[in-house]
C-alpha positions in Angstrom: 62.5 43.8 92.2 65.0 41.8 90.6 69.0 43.2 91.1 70.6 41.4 87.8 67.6 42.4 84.9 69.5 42.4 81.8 68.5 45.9 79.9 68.4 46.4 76.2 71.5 48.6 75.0 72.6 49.9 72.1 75.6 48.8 70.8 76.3 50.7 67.5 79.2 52.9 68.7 80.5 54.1 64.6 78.6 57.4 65.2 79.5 58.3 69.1 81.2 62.0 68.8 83.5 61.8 72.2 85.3 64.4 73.4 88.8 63.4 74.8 89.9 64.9 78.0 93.2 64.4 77.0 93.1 66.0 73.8 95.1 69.8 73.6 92.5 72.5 74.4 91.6 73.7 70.8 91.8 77.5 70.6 88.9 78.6 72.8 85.9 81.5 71.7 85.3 83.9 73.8 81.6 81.8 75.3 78.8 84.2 74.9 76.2 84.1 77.7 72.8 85.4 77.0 72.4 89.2 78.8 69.3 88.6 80.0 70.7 84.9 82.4 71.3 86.6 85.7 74.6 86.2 87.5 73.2 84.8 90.8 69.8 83.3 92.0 67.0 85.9 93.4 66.4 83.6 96.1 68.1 80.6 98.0 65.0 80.1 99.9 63.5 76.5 99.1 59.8 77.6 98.3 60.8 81.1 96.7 62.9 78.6 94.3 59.8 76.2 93.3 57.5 79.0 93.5 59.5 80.8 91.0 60.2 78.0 88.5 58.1 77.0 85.1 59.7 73.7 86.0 61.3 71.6 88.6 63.4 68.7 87.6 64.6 66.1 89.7 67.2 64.1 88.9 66.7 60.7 90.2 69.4 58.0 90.1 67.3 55.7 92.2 70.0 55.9 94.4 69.9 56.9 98.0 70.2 60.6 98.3 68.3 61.6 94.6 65.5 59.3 96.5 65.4 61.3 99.3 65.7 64.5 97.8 63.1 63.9 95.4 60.5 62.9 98.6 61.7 66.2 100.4 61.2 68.3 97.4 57.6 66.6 96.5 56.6 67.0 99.4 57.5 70.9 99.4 55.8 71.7 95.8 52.8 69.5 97.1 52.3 71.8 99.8 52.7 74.9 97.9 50.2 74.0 95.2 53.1 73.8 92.8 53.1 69.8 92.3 51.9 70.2 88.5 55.3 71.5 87.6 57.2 68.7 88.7 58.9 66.6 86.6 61.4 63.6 87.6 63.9 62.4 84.6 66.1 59.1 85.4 69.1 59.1 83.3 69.6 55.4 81.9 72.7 53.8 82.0 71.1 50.6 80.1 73.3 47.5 81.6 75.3 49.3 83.2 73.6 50.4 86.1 71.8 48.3 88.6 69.1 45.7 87.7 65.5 47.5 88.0 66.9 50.7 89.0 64.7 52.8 86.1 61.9 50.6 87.1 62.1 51.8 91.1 62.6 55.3 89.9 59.3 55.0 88.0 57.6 53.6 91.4 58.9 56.0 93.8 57.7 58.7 92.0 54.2 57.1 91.3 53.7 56.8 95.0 54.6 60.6 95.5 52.2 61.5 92.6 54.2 63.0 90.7 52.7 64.1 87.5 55.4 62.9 85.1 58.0 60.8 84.6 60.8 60.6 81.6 63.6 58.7 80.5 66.7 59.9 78.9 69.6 57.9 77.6 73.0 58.5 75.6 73.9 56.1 72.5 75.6 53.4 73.6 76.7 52.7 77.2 80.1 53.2 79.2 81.5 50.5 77.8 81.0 51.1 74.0 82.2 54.7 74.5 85.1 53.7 76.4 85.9 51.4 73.0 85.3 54.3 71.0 87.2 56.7 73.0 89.9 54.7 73.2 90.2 54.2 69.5 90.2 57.6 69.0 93.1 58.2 71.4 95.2 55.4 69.7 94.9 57.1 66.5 96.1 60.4 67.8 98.8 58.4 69.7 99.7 56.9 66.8 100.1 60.1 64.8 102.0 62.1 67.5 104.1 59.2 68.4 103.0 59.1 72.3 101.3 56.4 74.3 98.0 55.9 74.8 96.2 58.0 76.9 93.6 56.1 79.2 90.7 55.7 77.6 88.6 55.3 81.0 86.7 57.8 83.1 88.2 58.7 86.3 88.1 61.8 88.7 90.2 63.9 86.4 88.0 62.9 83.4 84.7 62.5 84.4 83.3 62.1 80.6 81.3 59.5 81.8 78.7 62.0 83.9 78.8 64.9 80.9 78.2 61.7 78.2 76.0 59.7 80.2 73.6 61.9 82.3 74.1 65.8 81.7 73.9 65.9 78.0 70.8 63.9 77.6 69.1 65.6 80.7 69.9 69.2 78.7 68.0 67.6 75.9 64.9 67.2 78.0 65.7 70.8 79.2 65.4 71.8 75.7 62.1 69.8 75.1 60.6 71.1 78.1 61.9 74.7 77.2 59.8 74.5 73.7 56.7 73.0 75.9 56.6 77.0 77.3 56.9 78.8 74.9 53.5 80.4 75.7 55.6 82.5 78.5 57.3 84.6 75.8 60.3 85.1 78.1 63.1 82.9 79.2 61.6 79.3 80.9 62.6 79.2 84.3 63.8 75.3 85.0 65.3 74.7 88.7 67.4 71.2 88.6 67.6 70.0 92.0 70.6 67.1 92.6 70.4 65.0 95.0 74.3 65.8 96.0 75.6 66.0 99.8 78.3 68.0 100.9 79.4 64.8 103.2 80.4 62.6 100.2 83.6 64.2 98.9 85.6 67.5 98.8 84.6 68.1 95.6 81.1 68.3 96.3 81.6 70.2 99.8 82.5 72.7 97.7 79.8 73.3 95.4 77.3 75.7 96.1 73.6 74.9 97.1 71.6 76.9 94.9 73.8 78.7 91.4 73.1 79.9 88.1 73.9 77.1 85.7 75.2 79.7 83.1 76.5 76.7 80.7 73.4 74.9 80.5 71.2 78.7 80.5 70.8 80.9 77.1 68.3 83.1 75.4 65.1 80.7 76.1 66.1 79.3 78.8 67.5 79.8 82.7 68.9 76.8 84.8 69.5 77.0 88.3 70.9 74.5 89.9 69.8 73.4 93.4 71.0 70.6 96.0 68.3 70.5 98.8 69.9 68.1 100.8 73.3 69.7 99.9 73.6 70.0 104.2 72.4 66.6 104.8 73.9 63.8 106.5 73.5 59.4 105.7 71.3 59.6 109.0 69.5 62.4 107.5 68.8 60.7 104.1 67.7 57.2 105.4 64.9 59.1 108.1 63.5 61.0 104.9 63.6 58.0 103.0 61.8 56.3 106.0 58.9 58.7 106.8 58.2 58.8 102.8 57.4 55.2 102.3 58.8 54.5 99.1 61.5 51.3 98.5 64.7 51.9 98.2 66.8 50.0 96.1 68.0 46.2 97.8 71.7 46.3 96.3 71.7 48.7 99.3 70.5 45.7 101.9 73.6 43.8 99.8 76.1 46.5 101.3 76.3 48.9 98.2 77.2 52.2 99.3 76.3 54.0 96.3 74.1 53.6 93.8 74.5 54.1 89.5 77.3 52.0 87.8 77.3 49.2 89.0 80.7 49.4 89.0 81.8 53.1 89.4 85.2 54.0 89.2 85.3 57.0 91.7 83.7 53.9 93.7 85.3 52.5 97.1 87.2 48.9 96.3 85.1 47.4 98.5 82.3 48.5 96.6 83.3 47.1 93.2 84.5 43.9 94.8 81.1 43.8 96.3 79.7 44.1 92.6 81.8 41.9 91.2 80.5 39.2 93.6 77.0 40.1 92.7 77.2 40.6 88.7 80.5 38.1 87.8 79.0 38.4 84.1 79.4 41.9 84.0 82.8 42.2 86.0 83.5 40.4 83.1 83.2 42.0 80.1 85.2 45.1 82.5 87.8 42.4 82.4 87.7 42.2 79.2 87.5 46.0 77.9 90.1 46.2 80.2 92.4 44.4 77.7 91.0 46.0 74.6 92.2 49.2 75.8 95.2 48.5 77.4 94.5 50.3 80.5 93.0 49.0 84.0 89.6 49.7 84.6 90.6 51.9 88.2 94.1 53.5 88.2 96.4 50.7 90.4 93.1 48.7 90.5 92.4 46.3 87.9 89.2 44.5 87.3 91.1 41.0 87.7 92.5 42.2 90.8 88.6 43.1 91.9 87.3 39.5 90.3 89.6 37.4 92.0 89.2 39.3 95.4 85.9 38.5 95.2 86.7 34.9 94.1 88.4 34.6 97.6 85.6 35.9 99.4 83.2 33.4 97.7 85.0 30.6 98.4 85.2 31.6 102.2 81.2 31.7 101.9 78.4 32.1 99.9 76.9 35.5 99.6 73.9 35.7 101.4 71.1 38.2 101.1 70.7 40.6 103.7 67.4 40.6 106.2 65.2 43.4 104.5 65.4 47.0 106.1 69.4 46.3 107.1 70.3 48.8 105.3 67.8 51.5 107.0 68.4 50.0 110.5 71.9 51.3 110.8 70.6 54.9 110.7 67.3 55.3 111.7 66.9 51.9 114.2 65.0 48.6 114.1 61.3 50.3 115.3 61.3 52.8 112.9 62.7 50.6 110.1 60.2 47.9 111.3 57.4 50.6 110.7 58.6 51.5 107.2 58.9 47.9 106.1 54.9 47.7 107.5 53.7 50.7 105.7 55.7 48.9 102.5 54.2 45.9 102.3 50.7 47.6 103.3 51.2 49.9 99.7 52.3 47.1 97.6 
């Protein structure tokens, strides 16, 4: 599987329509939710939720935890006779996300037979609508006399997840909505999340199964549910194991996360790791970093990160991992040595 596969992106960025974070609140209508979307789930029970459902959606990432999450919830529908209404959508991030990433999506959920796969992407990546946002924020600056606001994503302006992933995903929502119309009552579509209450304090607090009453109308209810919500790394790695499927190797490399390859709600030593693995791409970060006049991670630049990892390379060449290093940490080498076997025998 190679890490570094350039992907086709677009790159016409004239007709993005971004919403600035930054931008004063216009006057707000009073949002109108359908009466008939109910104001909590009738069940938090895992079957009762996919028993329920028209559809169940799983987001996969290809990271990690939407890996194992998807193996845990297969394997729950499959046993319920409720496999045919699975369907697994991988939100494209073109370039910007790890090299054969859509690709082992696509496997994994081949070898859990999962009826269907789909891909959804946004026009134009992160960093064409990071270009575009910003000169959209100039232009207001310029009007109101004020500087620039940054034209980056960060934790208080997460655009980058709402631009990227969740509106595209609500237009497969939409699609798979019209697919039922048969039912001649609101579609019933659970979205299951591969998110752990262990990997911030933001996501501690989010609920594991609620009424997604933005993305919900008239023809449609969403609700929202992270099975492995209560889940910790060890946890994720031993599902990962007794499923079978590959994982992805930036992971052997040391990755702790998996999407952008360079994320900034990311740990420094993960982008420094990225930039040592994708100097091209570190790069042109480097480089939009300059066009908008902001660094790429607030008090972290992009130059800072390339020429960290320019000191690390000339201590030593990277070297690649032994396979299943990643796995042996959490699960040990006999149990990792047994997945790697069962691997190789379904390759």
């Amino acid at each position: 599987m190679p890490l570094f596969t350039p992907a086709a992106r677009p790159t016409d960025t004239q007709q993005l329509s971004l919403f600035c974070d930054d931008d004063p609140p216009p006057p707000k209508r009073p949002r109108r939710i359908h009466p008939s979307v109910p104001d909590e789930p009738t069940t938090t029970d895992p079957t009762g939720l996919i028993t329920e459902a028209d559809w169940v959606l799983l987001n996969s990432s290809g990271g990690k935890d939407s890996q194992a999450m998807k193996s845990y919830v297969v394997g729950l529908a499959a046993a319920t006779g409720q496999l045919h209404k699975v369907v697994v959508v991988h939100a494209s991030l073109a370039d910007i996300e790890w090299g054969g990433t859509e690709n082992l999506a696509r496997r994994q959920s081949a070898m859990l037979d999962v009826p269907r796969f789909e891909v959804v992407q946004a026009q134009g990546d992160l960093l064409s609508r990071t270009a575009a946002r910003y000169a959209k924020l100039k232009a207001k600056a310029l009007t109101e006399g004020k500087p620039v606001a940054p034209a980056w994503p960060s934790s208080s302006a997460r655009w980058c997840t709402s631009d990227l992933k969740r509106g595209p995903i609500r237009t497969l929502m939409t699609r798979l909505t019209d697919e039922r119309q048969d039912l001649r009552r609101p579609v019933r579509i659970l979205n299951c999340l591969g998110q752990r209450a262990a990997e911030s304090p933001h996501r501690r607090k989010l609920a594991p199964v609620e009424i997604d009453r933005a993305a919900s109308n008239g023809k449609r209810h969403i609700v929202t549910w992270r099975p492995i919500h209560h889940w910790s790394e060890a946890a994720v790695w031993a599902e990962i194991a007794r499923s079978g499927c590959p994982y992805h190797e930036a992971y052997e490399w040391g990755m702790s996360r998996l999407s952008c390859s360079f994320c900034v709600l990311g740990c420094e030593a993960d982008v420094v790791l990225a930039a040592r693995l994708r100097p091209d791409k570190a790069a042109e970060y480097a480089a939009m970093e300059i066009a908008v006049e902001r660094d790429f991670k607030n008090g972290l630049s992009m130059r800072t990160i390339i020429a960290r990892a320019a000191a690390l390379d000339a201590e030593g060449r990277l070297a690649r991992p032994p396979r299943g290093t990643a796995m042996a940490r959490f699960v040990g080498k006999a149990v990792t040595r047994e997945y790697l076997e069962r691997l190789d025998l379904a390759a």
